[in-house]
LUMKOLTOR-21477 format. One record per residue: x, y, z of N, C-alpha, C in turn; residue in one letter. Coordinates in pm, whole numbers, padded with zeros to 5 digits, always signed. Example, Ala and Ser with C-alpha at 12.3 -4.5 7.8 and 13.67 -1.06 7.14 Angstrom:
+01319-00569+00780+01230-00450+00780+01320-00330+00780A
+01285-00225+00708+01367-00106+00714+01290+00003+00787S
This chain:
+06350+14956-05424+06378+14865-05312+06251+14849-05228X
+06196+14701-05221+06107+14722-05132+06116+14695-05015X
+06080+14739-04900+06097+14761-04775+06005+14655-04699X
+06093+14566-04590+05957+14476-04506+05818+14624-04407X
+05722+14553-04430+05686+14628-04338+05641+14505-04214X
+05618+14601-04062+05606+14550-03960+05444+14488-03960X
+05428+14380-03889+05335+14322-03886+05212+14428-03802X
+05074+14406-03836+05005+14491-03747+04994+14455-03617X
+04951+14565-03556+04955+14512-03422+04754+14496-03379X
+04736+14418-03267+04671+14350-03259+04554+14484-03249X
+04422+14443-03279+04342+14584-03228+04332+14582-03088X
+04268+14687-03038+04266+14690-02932+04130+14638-02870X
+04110+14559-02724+04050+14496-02681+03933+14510-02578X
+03784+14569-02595+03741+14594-02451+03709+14434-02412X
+03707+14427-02297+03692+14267-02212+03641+14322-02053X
+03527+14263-02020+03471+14288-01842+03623+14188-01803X
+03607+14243-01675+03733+14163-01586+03661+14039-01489X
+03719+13934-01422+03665+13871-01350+03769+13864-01255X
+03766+13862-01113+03800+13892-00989+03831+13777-00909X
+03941+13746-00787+03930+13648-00706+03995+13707-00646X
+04008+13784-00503+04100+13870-00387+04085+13719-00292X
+04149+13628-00246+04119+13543-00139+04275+13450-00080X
+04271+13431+00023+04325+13336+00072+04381+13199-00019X
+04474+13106-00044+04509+13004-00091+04540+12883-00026X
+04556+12733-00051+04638+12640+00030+04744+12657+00056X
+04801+12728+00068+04933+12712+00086+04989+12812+00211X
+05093+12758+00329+05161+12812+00385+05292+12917+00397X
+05280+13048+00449+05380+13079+00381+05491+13050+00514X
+05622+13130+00475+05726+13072+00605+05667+13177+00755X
+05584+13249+00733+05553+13283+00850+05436+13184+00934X
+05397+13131+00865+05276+13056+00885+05105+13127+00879X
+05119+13201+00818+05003+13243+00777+04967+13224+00636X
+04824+13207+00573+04786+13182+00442+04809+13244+00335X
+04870+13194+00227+04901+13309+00126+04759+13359+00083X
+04790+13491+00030+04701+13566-00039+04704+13635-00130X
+04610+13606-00280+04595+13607-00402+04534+13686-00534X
+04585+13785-00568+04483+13865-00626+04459+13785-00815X
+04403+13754-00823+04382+13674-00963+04291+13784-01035X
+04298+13778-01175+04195+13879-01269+04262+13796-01400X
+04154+13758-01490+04103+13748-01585+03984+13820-01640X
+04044+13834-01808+03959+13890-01876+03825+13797-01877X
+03659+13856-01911+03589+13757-01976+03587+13723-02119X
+03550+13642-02170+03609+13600-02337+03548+13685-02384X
+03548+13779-02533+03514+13862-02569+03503+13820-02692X
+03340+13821-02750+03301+13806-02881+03391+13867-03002X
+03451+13959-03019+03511+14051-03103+03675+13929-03130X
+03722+13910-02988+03841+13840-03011+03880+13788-02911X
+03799+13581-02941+03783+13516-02810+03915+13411-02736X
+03973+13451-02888+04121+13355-02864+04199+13456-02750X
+04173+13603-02766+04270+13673-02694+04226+13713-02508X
+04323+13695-02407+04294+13692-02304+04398+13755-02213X
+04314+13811-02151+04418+13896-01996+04419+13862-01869X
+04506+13732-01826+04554+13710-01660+04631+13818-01626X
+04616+13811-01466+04714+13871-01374+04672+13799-01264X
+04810+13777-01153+04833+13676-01041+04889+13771-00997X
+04908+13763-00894+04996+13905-00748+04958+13846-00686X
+05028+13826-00521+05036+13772-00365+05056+13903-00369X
+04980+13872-00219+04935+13988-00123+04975+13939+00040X
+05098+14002+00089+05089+13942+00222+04971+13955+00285X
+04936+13859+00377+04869+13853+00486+04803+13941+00562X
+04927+14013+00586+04926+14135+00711+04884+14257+00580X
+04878+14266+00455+04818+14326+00440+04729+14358+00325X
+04639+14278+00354+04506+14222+00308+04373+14373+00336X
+04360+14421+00224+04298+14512+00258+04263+14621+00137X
+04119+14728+00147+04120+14781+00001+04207+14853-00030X
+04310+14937+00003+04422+15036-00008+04505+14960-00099X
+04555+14809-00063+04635+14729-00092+04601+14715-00253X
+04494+14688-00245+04376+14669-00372+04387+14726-00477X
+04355+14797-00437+04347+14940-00499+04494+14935-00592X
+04582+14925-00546+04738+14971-00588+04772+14839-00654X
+04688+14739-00653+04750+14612-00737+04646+14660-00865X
+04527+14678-00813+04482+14671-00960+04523+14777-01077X
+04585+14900-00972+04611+14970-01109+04748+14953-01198X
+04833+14847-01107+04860+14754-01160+04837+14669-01270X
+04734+14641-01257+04699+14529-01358+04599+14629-01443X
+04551+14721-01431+04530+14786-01566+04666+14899-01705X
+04800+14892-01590+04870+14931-01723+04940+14799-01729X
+04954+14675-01724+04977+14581-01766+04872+14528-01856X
+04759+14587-01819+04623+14525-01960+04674+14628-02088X
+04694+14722-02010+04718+14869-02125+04806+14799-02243X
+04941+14775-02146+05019+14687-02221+05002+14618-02359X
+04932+14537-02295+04873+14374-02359+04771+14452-02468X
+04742+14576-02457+04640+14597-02587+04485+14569-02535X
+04442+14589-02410+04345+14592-02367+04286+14783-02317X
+04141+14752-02335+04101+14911-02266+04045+14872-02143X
+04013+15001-02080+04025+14958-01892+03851+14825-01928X
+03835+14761-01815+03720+14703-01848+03608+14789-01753X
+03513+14764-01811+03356+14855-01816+03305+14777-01668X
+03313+14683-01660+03272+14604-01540+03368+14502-01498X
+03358+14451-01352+03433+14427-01324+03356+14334-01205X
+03362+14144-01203+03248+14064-01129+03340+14027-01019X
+03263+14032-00935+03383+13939-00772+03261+13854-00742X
+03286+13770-00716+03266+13650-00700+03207+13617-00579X
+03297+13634-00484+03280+13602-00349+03209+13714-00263X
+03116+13673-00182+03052+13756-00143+03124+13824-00023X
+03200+13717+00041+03264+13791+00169+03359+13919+00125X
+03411+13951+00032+03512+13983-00004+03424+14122-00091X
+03306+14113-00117+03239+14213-00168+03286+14414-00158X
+03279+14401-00065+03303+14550+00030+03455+14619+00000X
+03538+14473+00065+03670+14538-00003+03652+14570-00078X
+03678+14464-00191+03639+14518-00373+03543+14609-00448X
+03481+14654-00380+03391+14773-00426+03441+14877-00323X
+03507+14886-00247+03564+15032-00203+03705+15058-00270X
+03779+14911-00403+03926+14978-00435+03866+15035-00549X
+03764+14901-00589+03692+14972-00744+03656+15120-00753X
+03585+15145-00636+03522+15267-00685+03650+15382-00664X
+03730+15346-00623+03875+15482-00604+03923+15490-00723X
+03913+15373-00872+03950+15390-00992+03823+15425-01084X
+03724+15417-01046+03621+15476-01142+03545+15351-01175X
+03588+15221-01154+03577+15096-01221+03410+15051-01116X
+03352+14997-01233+03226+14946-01169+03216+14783-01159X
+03168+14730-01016+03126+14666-00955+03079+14607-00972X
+03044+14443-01029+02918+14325-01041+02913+14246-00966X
+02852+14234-00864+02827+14131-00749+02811+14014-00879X
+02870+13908-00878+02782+13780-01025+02883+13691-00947X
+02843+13543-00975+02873+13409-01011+02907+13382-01155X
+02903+13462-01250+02894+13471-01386+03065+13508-01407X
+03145+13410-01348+03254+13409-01365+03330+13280-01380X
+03280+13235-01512+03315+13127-01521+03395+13094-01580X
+03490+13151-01686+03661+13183-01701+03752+13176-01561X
+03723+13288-01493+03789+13259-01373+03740+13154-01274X
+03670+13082-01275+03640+12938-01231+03715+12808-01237X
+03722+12812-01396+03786+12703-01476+03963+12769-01478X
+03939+12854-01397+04122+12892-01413+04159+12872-01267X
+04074+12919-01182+04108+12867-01068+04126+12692-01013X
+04025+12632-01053+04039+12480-01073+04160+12424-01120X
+04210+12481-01236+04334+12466-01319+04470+12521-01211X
+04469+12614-01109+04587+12625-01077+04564+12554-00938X
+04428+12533-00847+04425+12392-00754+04469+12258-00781X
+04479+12240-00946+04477+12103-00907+04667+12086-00983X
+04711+12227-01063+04842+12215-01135+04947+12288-01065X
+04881+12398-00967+04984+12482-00953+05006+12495-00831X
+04919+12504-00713+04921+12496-00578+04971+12369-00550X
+04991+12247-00569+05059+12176-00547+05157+12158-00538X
+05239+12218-00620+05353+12191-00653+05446+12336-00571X
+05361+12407-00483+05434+12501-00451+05453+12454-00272X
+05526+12509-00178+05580+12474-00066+05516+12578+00036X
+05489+12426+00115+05362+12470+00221+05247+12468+00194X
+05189+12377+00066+05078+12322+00025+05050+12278+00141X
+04901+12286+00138+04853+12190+00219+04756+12062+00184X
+04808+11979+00166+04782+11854+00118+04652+11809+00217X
+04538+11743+00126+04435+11683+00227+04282+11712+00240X
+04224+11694+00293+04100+11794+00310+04120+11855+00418X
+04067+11996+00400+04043+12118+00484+03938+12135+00534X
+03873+12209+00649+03748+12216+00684+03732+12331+00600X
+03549+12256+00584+03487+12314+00498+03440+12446+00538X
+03427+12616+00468+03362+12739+00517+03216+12674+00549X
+03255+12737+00646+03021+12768+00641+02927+12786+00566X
+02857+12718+00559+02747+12720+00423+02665+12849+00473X
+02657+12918+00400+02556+13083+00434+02389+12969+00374X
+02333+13033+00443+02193+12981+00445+02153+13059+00290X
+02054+12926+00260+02037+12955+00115+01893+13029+00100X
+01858+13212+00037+01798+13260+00075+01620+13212-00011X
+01550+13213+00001+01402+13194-00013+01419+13250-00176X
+01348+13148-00205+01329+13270-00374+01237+13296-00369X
+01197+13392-00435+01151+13518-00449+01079+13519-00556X
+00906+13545-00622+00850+13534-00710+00915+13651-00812X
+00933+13661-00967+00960+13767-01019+00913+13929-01029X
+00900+13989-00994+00824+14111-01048+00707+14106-01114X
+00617+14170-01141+00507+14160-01229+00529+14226-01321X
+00644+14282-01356+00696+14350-01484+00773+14257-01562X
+00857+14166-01508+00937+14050-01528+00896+13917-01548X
+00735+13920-01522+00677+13794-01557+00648+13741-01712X
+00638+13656-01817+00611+13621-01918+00490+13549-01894X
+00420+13544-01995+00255+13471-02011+00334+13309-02004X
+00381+13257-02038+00435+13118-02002+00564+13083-02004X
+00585+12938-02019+00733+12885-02042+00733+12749-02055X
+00881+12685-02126+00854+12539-02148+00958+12536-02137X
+00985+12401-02124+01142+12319-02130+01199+12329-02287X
+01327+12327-02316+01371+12338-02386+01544+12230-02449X
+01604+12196-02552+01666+12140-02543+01764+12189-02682X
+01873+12216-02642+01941+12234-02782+02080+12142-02793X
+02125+12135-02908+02289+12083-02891+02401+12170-02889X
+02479+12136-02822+02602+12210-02840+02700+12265-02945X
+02622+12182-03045+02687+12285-03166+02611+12357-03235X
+02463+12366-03183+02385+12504-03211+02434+12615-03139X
+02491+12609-02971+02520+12648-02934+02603+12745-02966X
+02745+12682-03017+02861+12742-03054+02828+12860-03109X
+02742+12862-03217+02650+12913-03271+02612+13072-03248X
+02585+13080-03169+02477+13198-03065+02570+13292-03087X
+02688+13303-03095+02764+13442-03120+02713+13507-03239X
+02679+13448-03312+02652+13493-03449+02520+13547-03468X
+02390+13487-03354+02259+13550-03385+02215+13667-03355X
+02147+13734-03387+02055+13867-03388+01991+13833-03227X
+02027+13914-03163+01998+13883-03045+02003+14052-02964X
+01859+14074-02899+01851+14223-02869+01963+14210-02704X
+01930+14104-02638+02038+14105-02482+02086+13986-02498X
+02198+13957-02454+02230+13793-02448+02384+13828-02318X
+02395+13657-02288+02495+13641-02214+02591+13515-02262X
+02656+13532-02346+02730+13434-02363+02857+13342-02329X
+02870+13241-02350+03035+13259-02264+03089+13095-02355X
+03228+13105-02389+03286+12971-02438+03254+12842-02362X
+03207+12719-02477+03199+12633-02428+03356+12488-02432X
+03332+12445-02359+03402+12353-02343+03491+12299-02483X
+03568+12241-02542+03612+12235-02649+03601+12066-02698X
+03582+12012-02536+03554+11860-02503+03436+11788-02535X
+03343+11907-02579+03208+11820-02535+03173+11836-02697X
+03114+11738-02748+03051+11707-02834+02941+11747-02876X
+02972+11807-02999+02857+11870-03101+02676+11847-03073X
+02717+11688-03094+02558+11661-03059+02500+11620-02936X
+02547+11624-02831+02529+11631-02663+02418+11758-02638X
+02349+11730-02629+02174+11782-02615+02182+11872-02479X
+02167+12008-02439+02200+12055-02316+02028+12111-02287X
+02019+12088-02171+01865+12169-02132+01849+12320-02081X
+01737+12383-02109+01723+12478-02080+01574+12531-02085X
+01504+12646-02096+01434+12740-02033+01404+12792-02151X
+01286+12860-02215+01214+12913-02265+01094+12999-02212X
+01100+13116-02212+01012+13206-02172+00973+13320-02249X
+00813+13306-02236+00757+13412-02388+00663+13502-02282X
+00662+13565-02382+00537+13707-02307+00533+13774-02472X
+00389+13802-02500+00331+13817-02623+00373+13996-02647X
+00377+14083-02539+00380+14217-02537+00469+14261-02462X
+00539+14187-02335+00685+14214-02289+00797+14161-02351X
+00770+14033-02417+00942+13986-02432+01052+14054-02435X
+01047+14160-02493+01200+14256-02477+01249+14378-02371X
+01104+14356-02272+01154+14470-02173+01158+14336-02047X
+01174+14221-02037+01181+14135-01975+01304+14071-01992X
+01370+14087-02152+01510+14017-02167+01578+14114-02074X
+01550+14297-02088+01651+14367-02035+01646+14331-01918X
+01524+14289-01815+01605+14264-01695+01631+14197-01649X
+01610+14066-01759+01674+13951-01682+01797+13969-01698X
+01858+14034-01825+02024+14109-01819+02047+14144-01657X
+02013+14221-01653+02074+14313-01582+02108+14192-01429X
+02017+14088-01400+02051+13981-01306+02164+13955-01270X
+02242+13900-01401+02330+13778-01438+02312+13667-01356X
+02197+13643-01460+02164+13467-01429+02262+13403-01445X
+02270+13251-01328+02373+13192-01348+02337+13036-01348X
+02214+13013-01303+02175+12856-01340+02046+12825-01275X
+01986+12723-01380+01901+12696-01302+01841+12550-01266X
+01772+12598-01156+01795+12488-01020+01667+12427-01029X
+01649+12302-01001+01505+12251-00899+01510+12233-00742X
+01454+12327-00652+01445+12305-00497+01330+12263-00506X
+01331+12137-00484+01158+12076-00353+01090+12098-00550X
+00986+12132-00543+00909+12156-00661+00893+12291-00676X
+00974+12361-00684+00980+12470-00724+01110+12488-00859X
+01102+12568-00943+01189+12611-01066+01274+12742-01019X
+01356+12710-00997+01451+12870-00933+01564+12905-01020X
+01581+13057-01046+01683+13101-01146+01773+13175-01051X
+01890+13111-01095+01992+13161-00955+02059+13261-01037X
+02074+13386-00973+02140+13488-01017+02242+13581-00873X
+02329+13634-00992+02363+13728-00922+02490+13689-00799X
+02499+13708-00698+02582+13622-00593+02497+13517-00526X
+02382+13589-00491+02267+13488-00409+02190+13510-00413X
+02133+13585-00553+01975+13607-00569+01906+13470-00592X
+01792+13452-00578+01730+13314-00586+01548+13384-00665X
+01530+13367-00816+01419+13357-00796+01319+13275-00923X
+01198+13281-00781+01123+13160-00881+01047+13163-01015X
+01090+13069-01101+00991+13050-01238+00843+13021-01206X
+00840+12878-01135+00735+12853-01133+00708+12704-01021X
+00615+12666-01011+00623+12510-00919+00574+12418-00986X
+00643+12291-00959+00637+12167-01058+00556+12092-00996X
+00483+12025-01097+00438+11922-01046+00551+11776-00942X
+00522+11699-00866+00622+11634-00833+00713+11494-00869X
+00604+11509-00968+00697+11369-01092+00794+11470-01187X
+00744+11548-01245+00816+11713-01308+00958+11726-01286X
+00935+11730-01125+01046+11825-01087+01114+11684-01038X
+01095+11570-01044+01231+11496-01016+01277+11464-01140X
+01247+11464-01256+01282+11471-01406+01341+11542-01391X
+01343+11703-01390+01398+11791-01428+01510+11806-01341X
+01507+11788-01193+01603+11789-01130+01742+11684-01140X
+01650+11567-01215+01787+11459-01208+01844+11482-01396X
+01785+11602-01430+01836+11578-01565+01947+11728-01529X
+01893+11816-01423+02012+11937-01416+02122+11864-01348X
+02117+11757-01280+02249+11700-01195+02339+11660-01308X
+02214+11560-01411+02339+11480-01541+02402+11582-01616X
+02338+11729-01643+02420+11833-01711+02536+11870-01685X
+02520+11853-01512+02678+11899-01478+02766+11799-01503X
+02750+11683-01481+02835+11621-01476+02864+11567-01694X
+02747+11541-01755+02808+11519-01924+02809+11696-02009X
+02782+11743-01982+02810+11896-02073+02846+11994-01945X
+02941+11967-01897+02968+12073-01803+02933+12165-01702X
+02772+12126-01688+02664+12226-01647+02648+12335-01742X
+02596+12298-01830+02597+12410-01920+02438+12378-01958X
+02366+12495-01938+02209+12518-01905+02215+12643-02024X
+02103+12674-02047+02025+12837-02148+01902+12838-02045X
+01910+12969-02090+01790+13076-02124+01738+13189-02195X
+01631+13106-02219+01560+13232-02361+01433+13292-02373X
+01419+13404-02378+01276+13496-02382+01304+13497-02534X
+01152+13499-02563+01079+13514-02733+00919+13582-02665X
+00848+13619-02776+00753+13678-02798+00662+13562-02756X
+00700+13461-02850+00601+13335-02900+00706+13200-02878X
+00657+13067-02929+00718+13012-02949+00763+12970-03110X
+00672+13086-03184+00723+13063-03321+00823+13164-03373X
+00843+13258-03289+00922+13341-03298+01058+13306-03336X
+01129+13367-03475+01209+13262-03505+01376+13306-03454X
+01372+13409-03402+01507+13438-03286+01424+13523-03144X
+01547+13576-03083+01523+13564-02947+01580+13708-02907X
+01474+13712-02801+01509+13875-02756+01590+13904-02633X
+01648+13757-02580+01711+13771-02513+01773+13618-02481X
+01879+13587-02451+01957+13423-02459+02088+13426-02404X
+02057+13317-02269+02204+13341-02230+02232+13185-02181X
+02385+13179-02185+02403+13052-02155+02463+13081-02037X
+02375+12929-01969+02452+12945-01840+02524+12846-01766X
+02603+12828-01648+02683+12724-01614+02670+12652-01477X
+02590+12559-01411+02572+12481-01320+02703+12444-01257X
+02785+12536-01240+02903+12469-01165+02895+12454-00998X
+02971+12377-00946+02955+12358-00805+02999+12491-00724X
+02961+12513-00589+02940+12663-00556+03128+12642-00471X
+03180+12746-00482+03289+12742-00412+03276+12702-00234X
């Protein structure tokens, strides 16, 4: 007699987490703002179809790391659940909100990434502004006044350890792109692209060589988490981190309005979707370090 056997079960999953502790549109019946603890997994090369949300409200009145603390461990035996292991890092986003979130983190052992390099939870947040907050009671319909723009800080020349002998513009397509999971790559930052955008849609980016650093220069541009890059005035700036700002190099001023009106068209036809890549050379035929990155608008 042969016997069914049970299907396997899924392997198990490490995934960094991505973070949003904040305020929402919406009113609650007391009249104060609801408040939101959101976590998503980041997509994970190993198994990118598979993914870990969690949503929890947080009253108002008590908004705070203690509170924190006790949702997230929450949401790690609900990852447990789901076939996830705790995640290794863990990015918040928002800078105001920094402090909380690194005083619940550190009561679970869980480490801390100040990054913008949360761009899963970006495109999920967008998705429940424009599908899900609406439709709930005590929306607030309209425009809101806008937060305060925090002054945008000076960039900052790189290190002299972090510098490369040059750099050039660069251009690939998006279905080389797709690609990049698969290459020999000593650091990289990768992340899913759009499913909308077309194969041969040409995205710009960054090339940077150093003949005798290239690979102790990929590690720290790792360690950044670059998140896009910019043209201010004639200068080349690599935005990292929550609000690190620093500079490549200065453009000439025909240069840098090219380059600047070609990072505006990125966002708007490939999503903002920018690279960057350290090599040795430029004949170098992979890369010691490559990350893609995302020009999205700043919250």
């Amino acid at each position: 007699m042969i016997q069914a056997t049970e299907p396997a079960s899924p392997a198990r999953l490490q995934a960094d987490w991505e973070l949003d502790y904040y305020s929402r549109p919406i009113l609650e019946e007391d009249g104060k703002k609801r408040w939101e603890l959101l976590i998503c997994s980041s997509p994970s090369g190993a198994d990118p179809e598979r993914s870990f949300q969690w949503v929890m409200r947080c009253p108002a009145s008590s908004v705070n790391s203690q509170w924190l603390k006790t949702a997230l461990e929450q949401a790690l035996e609900q990852a447990d659940a789901e076939g996830f292991d705790p995640p290794r890092k863990i990015r918040c986003w928002r800078s105001s909100m920094r402090t909380m979130v690194q005083r619940a983190a550190e009561q679970l052992g869980l480490e801390l990434i100040p990054s913008r390099r949360c761009y899963a939870l970006v495109e999920w947040l967008q998705e429940r502004e424009s599908t899900v907050y609406p439709e709930e009671e005590g929306y607030m319909a309209g425009p809101l006044a806008p937060p305060p723009q925090p002054i945008q800080p000076v960039a900052v020349p790189l290190p002299e350890a972090a510098r490369g002998d040059s750099w050039s513009w660069a251009s690939l397509p998006i279905g080389v792109l797709r690609e990049a999971m698969t290459w020999d790559t000593s650091f990289s930052g990768l992340v899913p692209l759009p499913a909308s955008l077309d194969d041969e849609l040409m995205v710009s980016g960054l090339r940077l060589f150093s003949a005798s650093r290239s690979l102790a220069i990929a590690g720290w541009v790792s360690g950044l988490e670059p998140v896009r890059l910019e043209v201010s005035g004639q200068q080349l700036v690599l935005e990292a981190g929550q609000e690190d700002r620093w500079l490549l190099g200065q453009l000439e001023s025909e240069e840098a309005e090219v380059a600047a009106a070609a990072f505006l068209a990125a966002r708007g036809q490939a999503a903002g979707v920018q690279f960057l890549a350290v090599q040795s050379s430029p004949d170098q035929p992979g890369f010691d370090g490559f990350w893609i990155l995302r020009d999205l608008p700043d919250a």
